[in-house]
N, C-alpha and C positions, 0 to 999 in steps of 0.2 A: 729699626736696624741697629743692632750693637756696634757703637764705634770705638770702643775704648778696647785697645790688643796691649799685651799683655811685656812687653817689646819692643823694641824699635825696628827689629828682623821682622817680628809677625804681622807689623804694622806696613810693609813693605812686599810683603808677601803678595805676589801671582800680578804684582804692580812692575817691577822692572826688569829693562829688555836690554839688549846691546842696540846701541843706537840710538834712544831717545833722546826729549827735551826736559831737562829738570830745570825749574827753576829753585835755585837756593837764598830765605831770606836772610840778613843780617845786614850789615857794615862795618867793616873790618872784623873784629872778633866779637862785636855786642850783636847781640838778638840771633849766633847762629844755633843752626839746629845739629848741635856736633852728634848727638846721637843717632838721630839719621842718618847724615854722613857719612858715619862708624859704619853704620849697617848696608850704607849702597857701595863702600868700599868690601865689608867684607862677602857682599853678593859676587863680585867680579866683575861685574858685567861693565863691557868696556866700548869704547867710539860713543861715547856720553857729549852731546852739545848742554852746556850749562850757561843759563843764565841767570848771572846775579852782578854785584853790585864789585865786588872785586872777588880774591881768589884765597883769602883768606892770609894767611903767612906759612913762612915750610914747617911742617910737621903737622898744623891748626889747624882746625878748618878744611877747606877745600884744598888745602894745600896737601890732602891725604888720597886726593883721588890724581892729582899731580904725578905723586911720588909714585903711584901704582900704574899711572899712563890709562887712563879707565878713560878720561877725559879729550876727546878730537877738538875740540872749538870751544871758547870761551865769548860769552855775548857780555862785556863790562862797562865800567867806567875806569876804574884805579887798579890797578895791580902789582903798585910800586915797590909793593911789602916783598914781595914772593921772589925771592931768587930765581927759585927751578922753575918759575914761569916764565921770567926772562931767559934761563937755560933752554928752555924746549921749545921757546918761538923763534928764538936765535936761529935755531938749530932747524926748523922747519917742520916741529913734529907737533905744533901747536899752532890752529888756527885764531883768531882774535877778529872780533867786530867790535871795536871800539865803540862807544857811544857818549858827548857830554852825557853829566849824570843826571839831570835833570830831564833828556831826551829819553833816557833810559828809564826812569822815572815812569816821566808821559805815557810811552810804548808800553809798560805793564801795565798803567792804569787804564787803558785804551781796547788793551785786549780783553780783560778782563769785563769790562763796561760793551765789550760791543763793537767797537767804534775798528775798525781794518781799517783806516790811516788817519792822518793829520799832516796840519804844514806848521811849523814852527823857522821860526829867524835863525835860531842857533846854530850855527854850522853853515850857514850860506857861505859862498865863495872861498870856501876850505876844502882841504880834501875829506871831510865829512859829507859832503855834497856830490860828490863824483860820482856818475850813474846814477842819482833820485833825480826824479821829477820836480822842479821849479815852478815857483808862481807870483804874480805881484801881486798885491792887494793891497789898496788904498796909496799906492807909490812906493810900497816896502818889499823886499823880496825874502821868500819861504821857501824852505825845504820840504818836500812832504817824508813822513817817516812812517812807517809800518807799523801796528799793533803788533804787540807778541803774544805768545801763547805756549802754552806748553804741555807736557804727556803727564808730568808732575810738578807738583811744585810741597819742598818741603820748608814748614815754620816754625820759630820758635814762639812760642808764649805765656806769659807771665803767670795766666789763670786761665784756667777753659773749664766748664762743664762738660756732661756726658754726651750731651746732644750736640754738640763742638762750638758753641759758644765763643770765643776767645778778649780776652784782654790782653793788652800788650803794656809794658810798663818803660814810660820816658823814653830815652834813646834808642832803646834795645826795639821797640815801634817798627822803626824804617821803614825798608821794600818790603815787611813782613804783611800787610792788611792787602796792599798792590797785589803780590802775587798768590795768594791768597784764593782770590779772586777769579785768577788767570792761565787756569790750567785744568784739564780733566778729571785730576786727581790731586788731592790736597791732604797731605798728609801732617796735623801738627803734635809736636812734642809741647807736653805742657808742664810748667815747672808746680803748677798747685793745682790740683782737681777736684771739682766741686761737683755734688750734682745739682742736677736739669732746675732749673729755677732759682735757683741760690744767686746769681747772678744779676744783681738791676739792670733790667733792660736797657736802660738810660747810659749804662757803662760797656756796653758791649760793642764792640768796635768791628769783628767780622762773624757777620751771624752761622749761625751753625749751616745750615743750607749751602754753603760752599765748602763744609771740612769732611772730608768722608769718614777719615780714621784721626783715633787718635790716641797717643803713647805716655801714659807719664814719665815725667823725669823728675825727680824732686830736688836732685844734687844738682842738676847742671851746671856743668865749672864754669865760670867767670873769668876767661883769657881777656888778657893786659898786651895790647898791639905795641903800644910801647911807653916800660914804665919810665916816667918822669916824676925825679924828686928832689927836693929842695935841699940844699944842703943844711949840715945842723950848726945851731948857731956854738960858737964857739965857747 
């Protein structure tokens, strides 16, 4: 089966609906898959539940499906970047499932693995806890928390082959290999493309068997969430 489209539109093509589950990977602006992004914005298609790790920043990222209202519900951790996210929850036109990020974490790796729940400590006797199911074990008390899953999931990656291979490089890593993993369809943009073998086994981090398509990018821009710099010495 040919995975490599030729696009980020074609690579998305006869995949998105009003109303799905995308999951998007990155953290903050490293590892996202802004070409995607670009192309589920300029599909239209809207009442979008997304899960990822935050929301990008306004204009960046996921902060473009914000600005277009495409997006009903965000499933995160951090969102503290994004103004018109705090605008629109304010305001009531944006749902939020909070999650520590590590819970968040778990939940992908979990759906992805099989695994439809877990109890974890984090969150007990918080309002993260309100309506889940409790438990003790061994005298300590657990939350249990849900595996996720999703309709998509799009990623970024450092290297991929044709048979969808992927490598991820340092930070840019993250929720990227978890949701991967964790969704029907898996779509990744890849900044260097190699063919089928080129790849040592030994380096490959999510095997092809979970990428169905895949997009090169060879530019993809390199967004700075907030630059910090030293002043010069005098």
């Amino acid at each position: 089966m040919k995975k490599v489209h030729q696009d980020a539109t074609s690579a998305l093509a006869g995949v998105l609906r009003d109303g799905m589950t995308i999951m998007a990977g990155g953290f903050g602006l490293c590892g996202i898959p802004d070409a995607l992004i670009a192309a589920i914005r300029e599909s239209g298609v809207k009442g979008l539940t997304v899960i990822s790790n935050n929301a990008g920043v306004d204009g960046i990222g996921l902060g473009v499906l914000l600005e277009t209202r495409q997006v009903k519900k965000m499933v995160s951790s951090y969102v503290g970047e994004n103004k018109l996210f705090a605008q629109q929850y304010l305001a009531g036109e944006l749902e939020i499932e909070f999650n520590p990020q590590g819970t968040l974490a778990e939940r992908i790796r979990a759906g992805g693995a099989g695994i439809p729940a877990f109890f974890t400590k984090t969150g007990y006797g918080t309002a993260i806890a309100e309506g889940k199911e409790t438990r003790e074990f061994g005298g300590e008390h657990y939350v249990m928390e849900k595996g996720l899953w999703a309709d998509l999931s799009v990623v970024h990656a450092w290297k991929g082959d044709t048979e969808g291979n992927l490598v991820y490089r340092k930070t840019a890593r993250n929720f990227n290999p978890m949701m991967a993993t964790a969704a029907t369809m898996t779509v990744a943009q890849v900044e260097n493309l190699v063919p089928a073998g080129e790849i040592d086994p030994d380096h490959i981090i999510t095997p092809g068997i979970f990428v169905k398509r895949i997009v090169h990018v060879p530019n993809a821009a390199k967004h700075i969430e907030q630059r910090t710099v030293r002043k010069r010495a005098a």
